[in-house]
KEVOVEX-114073 format. One record per atom (N, C-alpha, C): x, z, y. Coordinates in steps of 0.1 Angstrom, whole numbers, plus 5000, padded with zeros to 4 digits. Atoms other than C-alpha are relative to their C-alpha. Example, Ala and Ser with C-alpha at 12.3 -4.5 7.8 and 13.67 -1.06 7.14 Angstrom:
<pts>
500950004988/512350784955/500950005012/499150004989/513750714989/499250085011/
</pts>
This chain:
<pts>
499949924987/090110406044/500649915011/499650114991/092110156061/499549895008/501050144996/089809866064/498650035007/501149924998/087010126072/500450035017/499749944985/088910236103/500249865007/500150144991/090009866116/498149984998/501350054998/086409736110/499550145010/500349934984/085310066138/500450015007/499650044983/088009996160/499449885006/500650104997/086509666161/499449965009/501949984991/082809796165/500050055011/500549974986/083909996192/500849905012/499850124993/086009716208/498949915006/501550054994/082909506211/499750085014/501449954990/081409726236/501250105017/499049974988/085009816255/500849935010/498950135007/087409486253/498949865010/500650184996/086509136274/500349924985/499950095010/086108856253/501450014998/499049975001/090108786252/500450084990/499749885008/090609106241/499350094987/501049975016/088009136211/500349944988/499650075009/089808886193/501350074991/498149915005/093209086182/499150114993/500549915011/090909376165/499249904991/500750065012/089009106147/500849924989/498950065007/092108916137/500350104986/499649855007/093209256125/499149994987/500850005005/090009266106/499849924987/500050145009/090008886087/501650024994/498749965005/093509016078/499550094986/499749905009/092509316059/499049944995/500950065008/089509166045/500649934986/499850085008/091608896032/500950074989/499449995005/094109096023/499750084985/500749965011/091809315999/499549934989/500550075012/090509015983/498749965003/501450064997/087309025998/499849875010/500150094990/087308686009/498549965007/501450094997/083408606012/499650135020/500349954992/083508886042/501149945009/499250014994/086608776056/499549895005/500350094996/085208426058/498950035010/500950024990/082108546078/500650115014/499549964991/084608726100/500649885007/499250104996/086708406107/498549905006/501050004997/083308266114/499550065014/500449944985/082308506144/501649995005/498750004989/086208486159/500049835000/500450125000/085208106159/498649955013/500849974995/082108196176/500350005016/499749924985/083508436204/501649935002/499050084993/086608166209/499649905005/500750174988/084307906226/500050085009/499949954988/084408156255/501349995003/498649985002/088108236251/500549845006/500150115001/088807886243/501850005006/498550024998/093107896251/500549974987/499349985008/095707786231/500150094992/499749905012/096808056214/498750064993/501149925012/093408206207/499249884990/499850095011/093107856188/500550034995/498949975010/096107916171/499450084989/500149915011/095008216159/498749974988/501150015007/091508116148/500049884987/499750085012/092907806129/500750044990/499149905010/095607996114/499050094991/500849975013/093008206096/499049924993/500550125012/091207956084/500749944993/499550025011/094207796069/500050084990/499749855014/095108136053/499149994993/501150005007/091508136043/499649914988/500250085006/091507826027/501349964991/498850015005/095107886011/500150104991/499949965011/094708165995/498150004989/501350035011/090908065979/500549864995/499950125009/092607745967/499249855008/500950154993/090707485991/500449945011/499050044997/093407255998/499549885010/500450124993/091106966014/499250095014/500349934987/089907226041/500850045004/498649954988/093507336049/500849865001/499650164996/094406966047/499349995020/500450054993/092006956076/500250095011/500049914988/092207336094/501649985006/498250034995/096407236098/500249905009/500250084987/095306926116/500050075014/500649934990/093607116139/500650085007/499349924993/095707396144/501449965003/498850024992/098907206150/499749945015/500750024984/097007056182/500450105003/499849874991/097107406195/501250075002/498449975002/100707466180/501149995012/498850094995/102307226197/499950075021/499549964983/101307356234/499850204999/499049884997/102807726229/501250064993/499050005009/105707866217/500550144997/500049955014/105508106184/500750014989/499550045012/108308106162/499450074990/500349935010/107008326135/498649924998/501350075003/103308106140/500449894995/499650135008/105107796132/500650034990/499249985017/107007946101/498550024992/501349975007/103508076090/499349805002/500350124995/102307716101/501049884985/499350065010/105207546083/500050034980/500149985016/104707736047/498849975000/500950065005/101307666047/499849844999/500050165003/102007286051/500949954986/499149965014/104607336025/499150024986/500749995014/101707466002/499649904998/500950115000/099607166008/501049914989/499250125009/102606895997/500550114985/499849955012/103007145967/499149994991/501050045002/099907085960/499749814995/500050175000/099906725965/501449944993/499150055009/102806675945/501449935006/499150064990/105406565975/501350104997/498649964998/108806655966/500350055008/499149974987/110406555995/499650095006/500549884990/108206776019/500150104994/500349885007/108207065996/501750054999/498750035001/112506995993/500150075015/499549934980/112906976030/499450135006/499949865000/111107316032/500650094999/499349915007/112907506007/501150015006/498350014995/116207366024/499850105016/499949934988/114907496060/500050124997/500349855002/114007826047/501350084997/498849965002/117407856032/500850005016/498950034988/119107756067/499550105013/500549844990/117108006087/499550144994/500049865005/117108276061/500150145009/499849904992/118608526082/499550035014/500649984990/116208456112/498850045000/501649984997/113108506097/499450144999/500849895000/110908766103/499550064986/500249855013/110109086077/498849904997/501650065004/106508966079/499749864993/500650095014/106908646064/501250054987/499450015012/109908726041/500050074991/500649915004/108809016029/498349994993/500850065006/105308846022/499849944990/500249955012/103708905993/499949804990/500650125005/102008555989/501249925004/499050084995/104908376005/501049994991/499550005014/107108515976/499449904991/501050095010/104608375956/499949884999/500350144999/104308025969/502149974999/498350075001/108708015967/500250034983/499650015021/108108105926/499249894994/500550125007/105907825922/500649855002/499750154996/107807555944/501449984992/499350025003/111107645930/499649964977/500150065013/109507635893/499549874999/500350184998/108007275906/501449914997/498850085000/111807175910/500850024985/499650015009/112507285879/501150145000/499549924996/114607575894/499850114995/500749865006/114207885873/500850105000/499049884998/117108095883/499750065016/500849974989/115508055919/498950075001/501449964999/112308095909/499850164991/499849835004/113408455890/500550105011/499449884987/115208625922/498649975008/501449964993/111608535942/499150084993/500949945009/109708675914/500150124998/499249834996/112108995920/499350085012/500949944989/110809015951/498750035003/501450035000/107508925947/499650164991/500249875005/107409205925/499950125005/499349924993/109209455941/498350035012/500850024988/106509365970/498750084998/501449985007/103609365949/499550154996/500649875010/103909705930/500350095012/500149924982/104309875969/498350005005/501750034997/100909705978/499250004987/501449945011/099209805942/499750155006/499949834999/100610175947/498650015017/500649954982/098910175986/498749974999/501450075000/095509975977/499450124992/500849935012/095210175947/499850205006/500149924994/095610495971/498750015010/500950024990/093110355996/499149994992/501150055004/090510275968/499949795003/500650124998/090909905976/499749914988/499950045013/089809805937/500649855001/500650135003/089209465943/501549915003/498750075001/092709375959/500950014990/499250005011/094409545934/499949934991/499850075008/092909355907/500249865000/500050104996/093409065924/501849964998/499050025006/097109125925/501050024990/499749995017/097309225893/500249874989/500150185003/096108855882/501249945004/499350104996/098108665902/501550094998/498749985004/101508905892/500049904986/499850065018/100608815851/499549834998/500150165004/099808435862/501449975003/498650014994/103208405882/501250004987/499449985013/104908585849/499649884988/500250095010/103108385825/500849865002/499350114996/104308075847/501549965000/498949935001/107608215849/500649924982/500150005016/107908235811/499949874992/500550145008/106107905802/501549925006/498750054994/109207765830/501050004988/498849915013/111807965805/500349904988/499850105017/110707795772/500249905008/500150174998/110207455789/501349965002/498350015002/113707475800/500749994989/499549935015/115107605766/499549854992/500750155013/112707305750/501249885007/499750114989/114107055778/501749984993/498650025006/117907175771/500049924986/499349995013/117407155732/499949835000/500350065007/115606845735/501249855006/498950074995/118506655760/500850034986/498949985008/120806805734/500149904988/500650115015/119106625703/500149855007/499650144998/119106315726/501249985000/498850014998/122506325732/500249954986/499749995016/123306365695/499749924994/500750125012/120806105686/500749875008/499050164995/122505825715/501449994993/498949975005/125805945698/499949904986/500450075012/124705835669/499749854999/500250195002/123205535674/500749895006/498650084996/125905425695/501150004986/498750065004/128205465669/499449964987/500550115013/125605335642/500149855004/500050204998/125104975662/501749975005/498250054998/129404995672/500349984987/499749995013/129405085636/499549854990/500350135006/127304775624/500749875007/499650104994/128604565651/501550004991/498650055006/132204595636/499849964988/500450085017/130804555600/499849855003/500650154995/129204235615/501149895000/498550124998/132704105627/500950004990/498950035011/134704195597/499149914992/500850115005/131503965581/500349895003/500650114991/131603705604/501549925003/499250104999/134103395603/499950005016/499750014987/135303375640/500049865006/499950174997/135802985645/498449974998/501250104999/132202915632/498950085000/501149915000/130003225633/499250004988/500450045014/129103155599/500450134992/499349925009/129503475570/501849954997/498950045004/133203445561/499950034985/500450045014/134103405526/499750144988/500549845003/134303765516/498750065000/501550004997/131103805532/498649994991/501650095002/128703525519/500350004983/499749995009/130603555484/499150144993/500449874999/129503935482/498550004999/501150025000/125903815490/499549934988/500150085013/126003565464/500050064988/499949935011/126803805439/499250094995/500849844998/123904035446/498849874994/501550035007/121103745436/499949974992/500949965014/118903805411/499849864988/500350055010/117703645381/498949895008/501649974997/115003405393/498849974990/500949985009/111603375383/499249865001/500950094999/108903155376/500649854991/499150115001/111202895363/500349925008/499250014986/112902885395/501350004993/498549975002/116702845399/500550025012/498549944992/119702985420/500649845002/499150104998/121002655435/501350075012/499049944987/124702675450/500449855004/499250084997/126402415470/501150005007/498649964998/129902365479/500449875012/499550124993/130702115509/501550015000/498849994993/133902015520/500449905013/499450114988/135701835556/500649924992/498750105003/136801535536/501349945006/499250034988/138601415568/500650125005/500149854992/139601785580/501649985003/498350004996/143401685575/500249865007/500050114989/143001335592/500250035012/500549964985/141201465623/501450085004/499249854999/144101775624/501749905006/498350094999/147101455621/499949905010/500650074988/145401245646/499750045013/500449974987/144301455674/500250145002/499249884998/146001765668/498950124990/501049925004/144302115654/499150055009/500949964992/142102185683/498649934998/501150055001/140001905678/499749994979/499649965007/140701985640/498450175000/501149885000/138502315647/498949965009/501650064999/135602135668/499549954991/501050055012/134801935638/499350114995/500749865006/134402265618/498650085007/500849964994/132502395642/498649965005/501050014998/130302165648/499249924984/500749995016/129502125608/499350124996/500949925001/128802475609/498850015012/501449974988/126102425640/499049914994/500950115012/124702135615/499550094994/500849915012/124302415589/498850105005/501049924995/122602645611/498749945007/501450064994/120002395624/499449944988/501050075014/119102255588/499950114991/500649845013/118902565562/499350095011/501249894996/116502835565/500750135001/499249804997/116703205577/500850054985/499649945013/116803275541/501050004993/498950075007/119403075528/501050055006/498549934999/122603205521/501849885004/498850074996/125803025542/500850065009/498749964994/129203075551/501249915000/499150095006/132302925552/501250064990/499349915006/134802985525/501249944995/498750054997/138002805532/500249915012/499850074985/140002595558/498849885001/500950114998/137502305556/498450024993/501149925013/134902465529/499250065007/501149934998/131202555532/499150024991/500149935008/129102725508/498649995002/501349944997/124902735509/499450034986/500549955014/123002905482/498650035001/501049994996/119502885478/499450064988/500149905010/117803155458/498349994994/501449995008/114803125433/499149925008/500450154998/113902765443/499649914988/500150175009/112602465425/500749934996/499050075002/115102265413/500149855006/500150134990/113601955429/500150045011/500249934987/112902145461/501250045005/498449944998/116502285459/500749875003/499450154998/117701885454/499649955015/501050124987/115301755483/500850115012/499449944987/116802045507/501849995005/499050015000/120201995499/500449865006/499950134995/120301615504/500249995010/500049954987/118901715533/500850015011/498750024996/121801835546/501049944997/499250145004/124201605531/499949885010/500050134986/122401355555/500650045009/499349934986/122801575585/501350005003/498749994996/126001645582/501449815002/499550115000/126701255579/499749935014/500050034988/125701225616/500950095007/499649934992/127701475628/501649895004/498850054994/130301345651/500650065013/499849934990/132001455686/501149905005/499250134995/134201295712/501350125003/498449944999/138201415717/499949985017/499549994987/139701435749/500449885010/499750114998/140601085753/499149885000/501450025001/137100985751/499849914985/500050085012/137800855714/498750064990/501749925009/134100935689/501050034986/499749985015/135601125658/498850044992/501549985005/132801105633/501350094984/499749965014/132801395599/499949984989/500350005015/133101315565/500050104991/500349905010/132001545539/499649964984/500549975011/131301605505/499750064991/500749885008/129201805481/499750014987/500449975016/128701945448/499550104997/501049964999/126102095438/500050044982/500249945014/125502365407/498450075001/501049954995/122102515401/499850124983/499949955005/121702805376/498450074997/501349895001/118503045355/500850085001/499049865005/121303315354/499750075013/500049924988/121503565382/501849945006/499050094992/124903465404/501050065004/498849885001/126903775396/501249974999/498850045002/130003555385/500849915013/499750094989/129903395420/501549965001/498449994994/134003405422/500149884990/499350085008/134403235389/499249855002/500750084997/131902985396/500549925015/499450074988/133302895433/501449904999/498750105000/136702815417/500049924989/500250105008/135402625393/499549875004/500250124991/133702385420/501249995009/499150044993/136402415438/501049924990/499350065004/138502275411/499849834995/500750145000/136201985404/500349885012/500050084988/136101885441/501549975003/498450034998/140301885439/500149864988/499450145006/140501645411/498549865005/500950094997/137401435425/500949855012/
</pts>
């Protein structure tokens, strides 16, 4: 009934109304069209008020004619023709002054970067709208679609306690303009904002869980960094109660403990152990004090760590004492690698403070077993008691 009577104030406008003045019943017109739903009429309304504005041709009756084209192209979803009718119509904006056309102006550029995925622009919106709340006119705040476009931007931000008080409204709005449409016979709008209430909700809703997922799933992280913080604080301190301080080497507790764990071997392989010691360790210590006393050490164990393999088991396991164990080896292969180091360590040398060369002397003995290496203790002080009366 409604849209029936605008569309024949219209018809008889035409034939009463100068150009000028034919444009405000047709506005009227591309309004109710749109607002029913029926866009494909509205568009060939916006169309002839396009027409009969080359006569017109003023600012404002631009304004207006761009302005429904955005709308037109805002609410059918066709964001690269309101990309382009917003160009257009801020030209005409900018020379008159409309505050309620630039709020209408400003939310639909608002949809666009909502669209286009721009925070900031869609941010610095939200924030203006808040800071002129109390200025704005019924017609936009009270709008239906405008609600609509503040439940989607604030569920963009992630905002869902926001985006439930617009959806209050939007509501509230909506089931006013079902009851009126559906009084007037306007099917087509109603079903229209029937859709877009149960997309909004569905959106709403999917927001809800995703939150709820988001919380649990921060929560589970938290829980899991917790954790694995205090699993690698927790290994790291195992590590250091492992780990001889002076040479970064297993300490004796340590590499003893490891020792004790290998196996039988196979093949007619054997478990070689060897047992170094600083022969000089109490010289160097009466000669040039214990500082340079602990560089020797130190750099006997940087010898060990550039000649044995990842595999091989070394630590140190007294004041001068070093320890390597090589597990389910050859027995020649075991001799040829041990030598090995034996040489090595017979280059090692370093200079004091006084630029004097202290060179290391060392010595080794060497056990190699088929047994597994479970008695490691009794076996360590058994070379160690050899290497005392040697």
């Amino acid at each position: 009934m409604l849209l029936s009577s605008i569309k024949k104030a219209y018809e008889i406008g035409l034939n009463v109304y100068e150009e000028k003045n034919q444009l405000a019943p047709l506005i009227s017109l591309i309004t109710a069209y749109t607002g029913s739903g029926d866009y494909e009429n509205a568009n060939l309304m916006i169309e002839e008020l396009g027409r009969r504005n080359l006569k017109v041709n003023t600012p404002l009756t631009n304004s207006w004619y761009h302005f429904a084209q955005s709308r037109q192209a805002y609410r059918t979803d066709d964001y690269e023709f309101l990309r382009k009718s917003l160009r257009s119509w801020r030209v005409f904006l900018e020379q008159i002054f409309d505050p309620t056309m630039q709020m209408l102006y400003d939310w639909y550029v608002a949809a666009l970067c909502l669209h286009d995925e721009d925070r900031i622009c869609v941010s610095d919106f939200l924030q203006k709208q808040k800071d002129t709340a109390s200025s704005m006119p019924a017609r936009l705040s009270k709008h239906l679609y405008y609600n609509a476009f503040l439940v989607k931007a604030y569920l963009f931000f992630g905002d869902v306690e926001a985006a439930k008080l617009s959806f209050d409204d939007y509501s509230s709005i909506s089931l006013d303009k079902i009851k009126k449409q559906q009084n007037s016979a306007r099917v087509l709008g109603v079903a229209n904002l029937q859709n877009e209430v149960i997309g909004l909700e569905t959106s709403l809703a999917e927001s809800e869980e995703q939150r709820l997922q988001i919380i649990l799933l921060v929560l589970m992280t938290t829980l899991g960094l917790i954790g694995v913080g205090y699993l690698t604080w927790g290994r790291g301190y195992l590590l250091k109660l492992a780990t001889d301080p002076l040479t970064g080497l297993s300490n004796e507790h340590s590499v003893v403990a490891k020792i004790k764990k290998v196996k039988v071997p196979k093949d007619e392989k054997v478990n070689a152990l060897a047992l170094f010691d600083v022969s000089n360790f109490t010289t160097i210590n009466a000669e040039y004090g214990y500082k340079a006393g602990e560089l020797a050490l130190q750099h006997v164990a940087e010898c060990f760590k550039q000649v044995t393999r990842e595999k091989d088991i070394v630590g140190r396991v007294g004041a001068d004492q070093f320890i390597v164990c090589l597990v389910n080896i050859e027995d020649m292969v075991a001799k040829e690698l041990l030598s090995r180091i034996q040489k090595a360590l017979t280059d090692v040398s370093f200079k004091v403070g006084n630029g004097d060369k202290v060179e290391v002397h060392s010595n080794m003995h060497l056990y190699s077993s088929v047994n597994s290496l479970a008695d490691a203790d009794d076996l360590l002080a058994e070379i160690r008691n050899v290497l005392r009366k040697s």
